[in-house]
C-alpha positions as CSV (number, residue, x, y, z in Angstrom):
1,X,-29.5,126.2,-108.8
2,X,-27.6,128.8,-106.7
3,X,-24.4,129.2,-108.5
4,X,-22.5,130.4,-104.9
5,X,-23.4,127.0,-103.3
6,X,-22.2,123.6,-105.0
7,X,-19.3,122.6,-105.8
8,X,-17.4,123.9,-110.0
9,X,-14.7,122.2,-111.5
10,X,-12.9,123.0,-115.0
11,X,-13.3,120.5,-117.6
12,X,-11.5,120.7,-120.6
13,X,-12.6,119.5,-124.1
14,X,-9.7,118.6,-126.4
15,X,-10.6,118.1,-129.8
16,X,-7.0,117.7,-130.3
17,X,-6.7,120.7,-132.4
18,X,-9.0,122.8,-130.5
19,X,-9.0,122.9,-126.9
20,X,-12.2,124.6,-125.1
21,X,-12.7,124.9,-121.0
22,X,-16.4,124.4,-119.5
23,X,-17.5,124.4,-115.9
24,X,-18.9,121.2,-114.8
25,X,-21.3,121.5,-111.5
26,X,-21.5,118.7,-108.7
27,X,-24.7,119.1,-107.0
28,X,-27.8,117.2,-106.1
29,X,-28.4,116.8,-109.7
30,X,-24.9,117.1,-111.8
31,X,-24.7,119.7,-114.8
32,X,-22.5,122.1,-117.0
33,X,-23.0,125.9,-116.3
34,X,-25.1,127.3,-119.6
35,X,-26.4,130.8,-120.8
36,X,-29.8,132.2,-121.2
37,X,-30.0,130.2,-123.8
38,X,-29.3,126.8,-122.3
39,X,-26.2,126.4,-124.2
40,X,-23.1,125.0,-122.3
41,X,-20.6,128.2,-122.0
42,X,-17.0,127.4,-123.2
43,X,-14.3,129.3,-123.2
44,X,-11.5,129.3,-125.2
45,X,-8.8,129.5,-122.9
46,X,-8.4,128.8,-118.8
47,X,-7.6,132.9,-118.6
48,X,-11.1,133.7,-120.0
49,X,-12.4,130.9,-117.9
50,X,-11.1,132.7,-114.7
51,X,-12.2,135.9,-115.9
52,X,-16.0,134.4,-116.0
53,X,-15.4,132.8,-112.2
54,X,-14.4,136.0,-110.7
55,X,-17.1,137.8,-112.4
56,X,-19.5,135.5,-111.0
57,X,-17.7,135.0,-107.6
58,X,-18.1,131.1,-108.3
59,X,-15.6,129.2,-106.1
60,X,-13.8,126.5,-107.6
61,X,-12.6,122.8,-106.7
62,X,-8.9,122.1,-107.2
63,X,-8.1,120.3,-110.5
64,X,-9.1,120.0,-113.9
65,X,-10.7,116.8,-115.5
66,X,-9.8,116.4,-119.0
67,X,-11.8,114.8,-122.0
68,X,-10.0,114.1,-125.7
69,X,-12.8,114.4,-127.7
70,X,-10.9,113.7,-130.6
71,X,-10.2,110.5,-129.4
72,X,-14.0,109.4,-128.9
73,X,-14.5,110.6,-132.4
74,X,-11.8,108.7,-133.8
75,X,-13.2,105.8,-132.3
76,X,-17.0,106.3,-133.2
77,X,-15.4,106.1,-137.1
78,X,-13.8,103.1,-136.5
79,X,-15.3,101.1,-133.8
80,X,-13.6,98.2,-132.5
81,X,-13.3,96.3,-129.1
82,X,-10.5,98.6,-128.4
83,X,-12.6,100.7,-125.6
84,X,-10.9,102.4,-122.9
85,X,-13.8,101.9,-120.4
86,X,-13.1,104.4,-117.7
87,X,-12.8,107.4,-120.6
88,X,-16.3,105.7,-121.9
89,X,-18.1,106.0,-119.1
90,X,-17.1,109.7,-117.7
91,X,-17.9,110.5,-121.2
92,X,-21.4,109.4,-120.8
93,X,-21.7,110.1,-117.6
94,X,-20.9,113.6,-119.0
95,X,-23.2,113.4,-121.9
96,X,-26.0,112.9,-119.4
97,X,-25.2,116.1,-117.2
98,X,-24.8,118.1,-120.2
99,X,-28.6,116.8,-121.1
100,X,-29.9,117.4,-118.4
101,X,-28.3,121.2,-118.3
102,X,-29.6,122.0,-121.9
103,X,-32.9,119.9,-121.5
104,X,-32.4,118.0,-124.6
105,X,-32.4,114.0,-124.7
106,X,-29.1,112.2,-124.2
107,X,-29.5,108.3,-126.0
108,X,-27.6,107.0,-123.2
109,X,-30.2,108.4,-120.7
110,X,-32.9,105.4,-122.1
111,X,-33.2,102.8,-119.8
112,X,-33.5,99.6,-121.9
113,X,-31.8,96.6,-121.5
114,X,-28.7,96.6,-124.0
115,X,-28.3,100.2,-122.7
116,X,-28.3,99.4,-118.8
117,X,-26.1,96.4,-119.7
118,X,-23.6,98.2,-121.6
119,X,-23.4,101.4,-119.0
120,X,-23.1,98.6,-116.6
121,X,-20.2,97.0,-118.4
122,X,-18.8,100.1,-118.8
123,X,-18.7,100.7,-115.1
124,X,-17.8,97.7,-113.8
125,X,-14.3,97.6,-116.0
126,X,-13.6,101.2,-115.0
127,X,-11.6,100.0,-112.1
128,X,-14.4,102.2,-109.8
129,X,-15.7,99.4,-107.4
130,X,-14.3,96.4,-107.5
131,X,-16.3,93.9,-110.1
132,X,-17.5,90.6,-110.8
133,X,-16.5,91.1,-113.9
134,X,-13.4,93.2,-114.3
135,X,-13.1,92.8,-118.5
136,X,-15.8,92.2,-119.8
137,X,-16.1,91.7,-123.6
138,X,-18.5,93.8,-126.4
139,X,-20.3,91.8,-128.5
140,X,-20.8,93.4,-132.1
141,X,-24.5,94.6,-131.0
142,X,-23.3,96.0,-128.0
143,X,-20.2,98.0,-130.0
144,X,-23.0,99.0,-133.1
145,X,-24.9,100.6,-129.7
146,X,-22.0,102.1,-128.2
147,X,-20.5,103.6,-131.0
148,X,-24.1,105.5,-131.6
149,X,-24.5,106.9,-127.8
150,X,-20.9,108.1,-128.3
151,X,-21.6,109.7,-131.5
152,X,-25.2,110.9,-130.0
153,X,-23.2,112.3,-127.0
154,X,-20.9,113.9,-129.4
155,X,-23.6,116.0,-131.4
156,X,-25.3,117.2,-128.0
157,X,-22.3,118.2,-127.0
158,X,-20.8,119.7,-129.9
159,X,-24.7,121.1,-130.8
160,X,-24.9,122.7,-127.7
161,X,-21.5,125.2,-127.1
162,X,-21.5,128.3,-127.0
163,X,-17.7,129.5,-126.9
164,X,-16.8,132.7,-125.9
């Protein structure tokens, strides 16, 4: 991956009481930029984020996608039908680039049925594409799964930063 030639956005984690800044890559195969160690750099400010851009000469994208982590965690101790579906799936869809960047598995990534289905529920509700199926309901296996590839995401992300 040649760091001059795809496209870098800032993402930003908020953990509510914590607020970290990564760079998310859009390329052939989406990921996070990581260190020598395959750990997900994060910086603890947008200044120090900056700082690491110009030092690399990375170009960015206009914007800055936002994730309240806190939120997702609050949810995976409590889980309910309650699910904003749009925050859902960008949170797994960021969950798998983050995987694949650190090369460790992501639950979500496992193609089974009750796993494609919810992913596909998930997507269809986001208000991407237009759907059959606009609002779909969660049964209580379907929430059970849910809440453990949100809490799985969680750990691999969390697991994997290295703030600077």
């Amino acid at each position: 991956m040649h760091l001059d030639i795809i496209d870098h956005y800032i993402t930003l984690l908020d953990f509510k009481f914590r607020r970290l800044y990564i760079l998310w890559i859009s390329d052939d195969i989406d990921g996070v930029v990581v260190d020598n160690q395959r750990k997900v750099i994060a910086f603890k400010d947008k200044a120090q984020l900056l700082k690491f851009v110009e030092k690399k000469a990375i170009s960015l994208k206009e914007g800055i996608t936002a994730y309240y982590i806190n939120n997702l965690q609050q949810w995976v101790l409590e889980p309910d039908r309650n699910i904003d579906y749009e925050v859902f799936l960008n949170f797994w869809n960021l969950c798998t680039d983050i995987s694949y960047s650190v090369g460790i598995d992501f639950m979500g990534d496992v193609r089974d049925e009750l796993i494609n289905n919810l992913y596909n529920k998930l997507f269809d509700a986001s208000g991407t594409f237009i759907s059959e199926e606009p609002n779909p309901t969660f049964n209580e296996v379907e929430i059970s799964k849910l809440s453990e590839i949100i809490q799985n995401g969680l750990a691999l992300l969390i697991d994997n930063l290295s703030v600077n």
